[in-house]
Residue, then its C-alpha position, 0 to 999 in steps of 0.5 A: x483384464x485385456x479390457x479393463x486396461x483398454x478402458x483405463x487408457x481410454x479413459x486417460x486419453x480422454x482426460x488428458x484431452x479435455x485438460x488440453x482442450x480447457x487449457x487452450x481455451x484458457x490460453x485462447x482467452x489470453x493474449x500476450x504482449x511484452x511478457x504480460x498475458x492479457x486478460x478482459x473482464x467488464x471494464x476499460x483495460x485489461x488484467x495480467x494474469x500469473x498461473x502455473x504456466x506463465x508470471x512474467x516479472x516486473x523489470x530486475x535491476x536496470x543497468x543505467x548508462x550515463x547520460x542516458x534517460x530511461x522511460x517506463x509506460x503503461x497505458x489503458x490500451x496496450x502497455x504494462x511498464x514498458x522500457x525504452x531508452x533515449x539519448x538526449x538528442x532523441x528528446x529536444x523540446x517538441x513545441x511552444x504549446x506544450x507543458x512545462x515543467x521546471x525542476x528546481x534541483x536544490x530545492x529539496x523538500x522530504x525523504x521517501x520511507x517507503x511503499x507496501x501493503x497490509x498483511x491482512x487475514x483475507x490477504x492470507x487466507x488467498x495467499x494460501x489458496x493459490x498452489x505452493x509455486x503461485x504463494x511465492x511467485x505473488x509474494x515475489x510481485x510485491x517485495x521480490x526484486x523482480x517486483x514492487x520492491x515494497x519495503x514496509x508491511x502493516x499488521x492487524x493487531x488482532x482482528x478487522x473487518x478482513x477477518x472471517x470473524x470478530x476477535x482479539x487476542x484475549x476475548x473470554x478473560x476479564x483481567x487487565x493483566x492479559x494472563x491468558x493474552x495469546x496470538x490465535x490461529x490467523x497470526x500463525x496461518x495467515x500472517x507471521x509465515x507470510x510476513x517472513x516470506x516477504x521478509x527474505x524476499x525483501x531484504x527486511x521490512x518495516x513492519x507497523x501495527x494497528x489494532x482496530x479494536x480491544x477486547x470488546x469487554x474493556x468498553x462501555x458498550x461491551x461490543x466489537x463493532x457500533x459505537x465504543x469507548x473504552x471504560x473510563x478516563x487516561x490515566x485509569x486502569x482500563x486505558x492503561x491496559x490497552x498500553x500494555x495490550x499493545x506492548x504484549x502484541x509486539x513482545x510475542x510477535x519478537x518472540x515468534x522472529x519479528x521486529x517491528x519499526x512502527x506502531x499506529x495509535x488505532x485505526x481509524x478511531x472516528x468509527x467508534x463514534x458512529x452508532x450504526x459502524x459495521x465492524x471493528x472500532x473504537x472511539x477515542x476523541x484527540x483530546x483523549x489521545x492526547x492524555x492516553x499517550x501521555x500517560x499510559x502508552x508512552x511511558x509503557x512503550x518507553x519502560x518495554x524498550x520500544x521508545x522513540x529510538x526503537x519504534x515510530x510511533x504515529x497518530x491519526x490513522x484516518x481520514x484528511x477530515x481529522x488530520x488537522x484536529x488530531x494533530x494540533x491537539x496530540x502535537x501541541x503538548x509537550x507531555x505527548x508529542x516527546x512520544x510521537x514520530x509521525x502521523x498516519x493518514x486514510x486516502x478515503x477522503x482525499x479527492x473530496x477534501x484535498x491535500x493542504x491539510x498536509x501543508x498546513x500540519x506539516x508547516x506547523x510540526x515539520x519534524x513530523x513525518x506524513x505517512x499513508x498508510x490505507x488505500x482501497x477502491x471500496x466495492x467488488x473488485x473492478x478486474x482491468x479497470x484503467x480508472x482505478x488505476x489512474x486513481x491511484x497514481x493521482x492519489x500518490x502524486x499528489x500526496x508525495x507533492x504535499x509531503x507524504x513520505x511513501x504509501x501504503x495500500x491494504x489488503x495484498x490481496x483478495x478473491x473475486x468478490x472482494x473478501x473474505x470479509x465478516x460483514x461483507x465491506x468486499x473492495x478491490x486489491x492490487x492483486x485478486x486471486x481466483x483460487x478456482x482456476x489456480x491464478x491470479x491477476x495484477x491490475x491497473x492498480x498494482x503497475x501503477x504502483x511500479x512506477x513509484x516503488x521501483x524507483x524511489x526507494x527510501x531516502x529518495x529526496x522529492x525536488x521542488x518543480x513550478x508547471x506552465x501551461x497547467x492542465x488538471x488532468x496532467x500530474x507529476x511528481x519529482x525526485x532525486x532518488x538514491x543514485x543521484x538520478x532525477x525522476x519524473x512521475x508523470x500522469x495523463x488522464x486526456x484520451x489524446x497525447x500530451x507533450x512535456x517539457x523538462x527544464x533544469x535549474x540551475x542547468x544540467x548535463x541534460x537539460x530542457x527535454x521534450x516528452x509525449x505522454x501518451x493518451x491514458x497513460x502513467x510515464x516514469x522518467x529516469x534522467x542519468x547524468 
């Protein structure tokens, strides 16, 4: 008996040996800096790893003292959203041969709605795989406080390609009257738990939805993915069941506690015209739109109690390359755009085309909001690379500079190969969880994000600004956020300082400051009066 015990304790000692030996070796692997424990991978820049032991939070409140100006940095080779905090004499004009950037400030252009992610089912299902503890704390980075501070969330209706497998809410019925319409278990597992912890989290979301595509029954082609159009004409039966489709998914979400305060049209409806689409779609033409909006979803939506008053309903939802087309025939007439609120758009295509479709739509129909609402890097994650983060941050300047009112990421997050996905369209996330080692990372990309979400909260106003001396790889943006403080984004992409002048007008308390952007390097600047 003696010895058995004997054993047993050694075989403890043993243990609790090697779980220290492989947490030190964890730990060695790690290094920390100002709160973020540093991890490499095979890219320029490094992770911040959260596990069980240490996840530092984003900055709380901030206490703003007048006449102060506040800096936020992250850079490729050391900081991740360091503060500092200068007084305005600490920051004269640095020299002639610097940018100048000179900020109008009553010349005010559009309002922030907000900033979030997709409640995806892959977002979920890794969510999930992460201890109770960790599930939190990740779900805090994004709408805690102490992190993003995201106010708006989208939602699949049914499945996407982040799914583990093709479905919608009633795949086995043929009827139009949705008898046996039902949520399926990845809306109750991976979505609505998830969803009600971020609203606490957050204060309340806004939630849209978008439906990739309907029961493939309702389609000529019978199937889920490829080419399809739905069977008929708007106006017919089957378009006017998936109007209802559509009314039936917000109905039950009410049920289960949910609200929600928008709605897309469809997700990328340009996919279902191409032969050889991989997964979920559907292709609906914008003359199609037009009518079905007309006279099935608008009215539907209308008699259900989710009018303009109650649920923003927006079009698009894909690509620059449509945006014009689909938004001159769907806001040209009359019998459609009484019901639309705003207009969706896809990143996927932006640095190629450019933004001044956005200037161009939006001159024309100014009372439509320009919303964001997908962005990604497609292809396995890249953990710790600077340049996707400094692709997002171009991508958020530029279209908050051309009237984009916030920005909506995709999946919350993902595991190390970029999924779960069913037909294996792995990307990249913000924040990748390796379930196996109980943690997970914040890339590039996710403090990125933090220099806008942290600040322009919605009803932040974007303030006109001219810039002398350009250089392309040096972006800003400029509001006025809530507090009546000026904020400066700023981006610069060059592997060497760049200084920036500030100047005011008409003149402000604080007026022509000098700043250095340093090489590689996102930059936040709070100007307190």
């Amino acid at each position: 008996m003696r010895k058995s015990k004997q054993q047993s304790l050694k075989m403890k000692i043993i243990t609790v040996n090697l779980y220290s030996i492989v947490l030190l070796i964890s730990i060695v692997n790690l290094i920390q800096c100002d709160g973020c424990f540093k991890k490499k991978f095979d890219f320029d820049s490094f992770v911040c790893v959260c596990n069980e032991f240490h996840c530092d939070p984003l900055i709380d409140t901030i206490n703003y003292s007048d006449g102060l100006i506040y800096s936020f940095t992250s850079d490729k080779d050391e900081q991740r959203f360091n503060q500092r905090t200068f007084t305005p004499d600490q920051l004269s004009v640095i020299d002639q041969q610097s940018i100048v950037l000179n900020i109008h400030v009553n010349d005010t252009k559009q309002q922030i709605i907000g900033f979030g992610g997709a409640f995806t089912d892959a977002s979920g299902i890794n969510i999930n795989s992460l201890p109770a503890d960790l599930q939190v704390l990740l779900l805090r980075d994004y709408f805690g406080p102490k992190g993003l501070e995201y106010n708006i969330g989208r939602v699949c209706v049914g499945g996407s390609d982040f799914s583990t497998h093709p479905y919608t809410y009633q795949d086995d019925h043929q009827d139009l009257d949705w008898s046996h319409f039902s949520l399926t278990t990845e809306d109750f597992q991976y979505k609505i738990p998830l969803i009600k912890m971020a609203n606490e989290l957050s204060g309340g979301l806004k939630l849209f939805g978008s439906m990739w595509s309907p029961p493939s029954w309702m389609k000529y082609q019978e199937r889920i993915n490829g080419t399809g159009v739905l069977k008929g004409d708007p106006g017919g039966p089957y378009w006017k069941a998936m109007a209802t489709y559509l009314v039936k998914f917000l109905d039950e979400y009410k049920k289960n506690g949910l609200e929600f305060w928008g709605l897309t049209t469809l997700n990328e409806p340009s996919a279902g015209f191409k032969p050889n689409y991989r997964f979920n779609s559907l292709g609906v033409s914008a003359e199609m739109f037009r009518d079905w909006i007309a006279n099935d979803l608008g009215p539907e939506l209308e008699k259900a109690g989710y009018g303009k008053d109650k649920l923003k309903l927006m079009i698009v939802d894909d690509n620059i390359s449509l945006v014009f087309l689909y938004v001159t025939r769907i806001l040209g007439s009359s019998q459609s755009s009484k019901y639309v609120s705003g207009i969706a758009t896809h990143w996927y295509e932006n640095e190629a085309f450019g933004y001044s479709d956005f200037e161009r739509v939006h001159e024309m129909f100014p009372d439509y909001f320009i919303l964001p609402t997908e962005a990604c890097v497609e292809g396995d994650p890249n953990l710790g690379s600077w340049n996707l983060g400094e692709r997002y941050t171009s991508d958020i300047i530029e279209t908050l500079n051309h009237w984009g009112t916030g920005w909506v990421d995709w999946n919350l997050a993902l595991d190390m190969i970029g999924g779960p996905n069913w037909v294996s369209n792995f990307v990249d996330a913000p924040i990748i969880v390796n379930s196996q080692a109980r943690e997970y990372y914040r890339q590039p990309t996710y403090y990125a994000l933090a220099h806008f979400t942290k600040f322009l909260k919605p009803g932040s106003t974007r303030l006109g600004f001219d810039v002398i001396r350009k250089d392309p790889n040096v972006k800003s943006t400029v509001f006025r956020n809530i507090d009546d403080q000026i904020v400066i984004v700023s981006l610069n992409k060059n592997d060497y300082p760049v200084n920036l002048t500030i100047n005011f007008t008409p003149s402000q308390t604080t007026n022509s400051i000098g700043i250095t952007l340093g090489p590689k390097s996102i930059e936040t600047i709070v100007i307190n009066k």
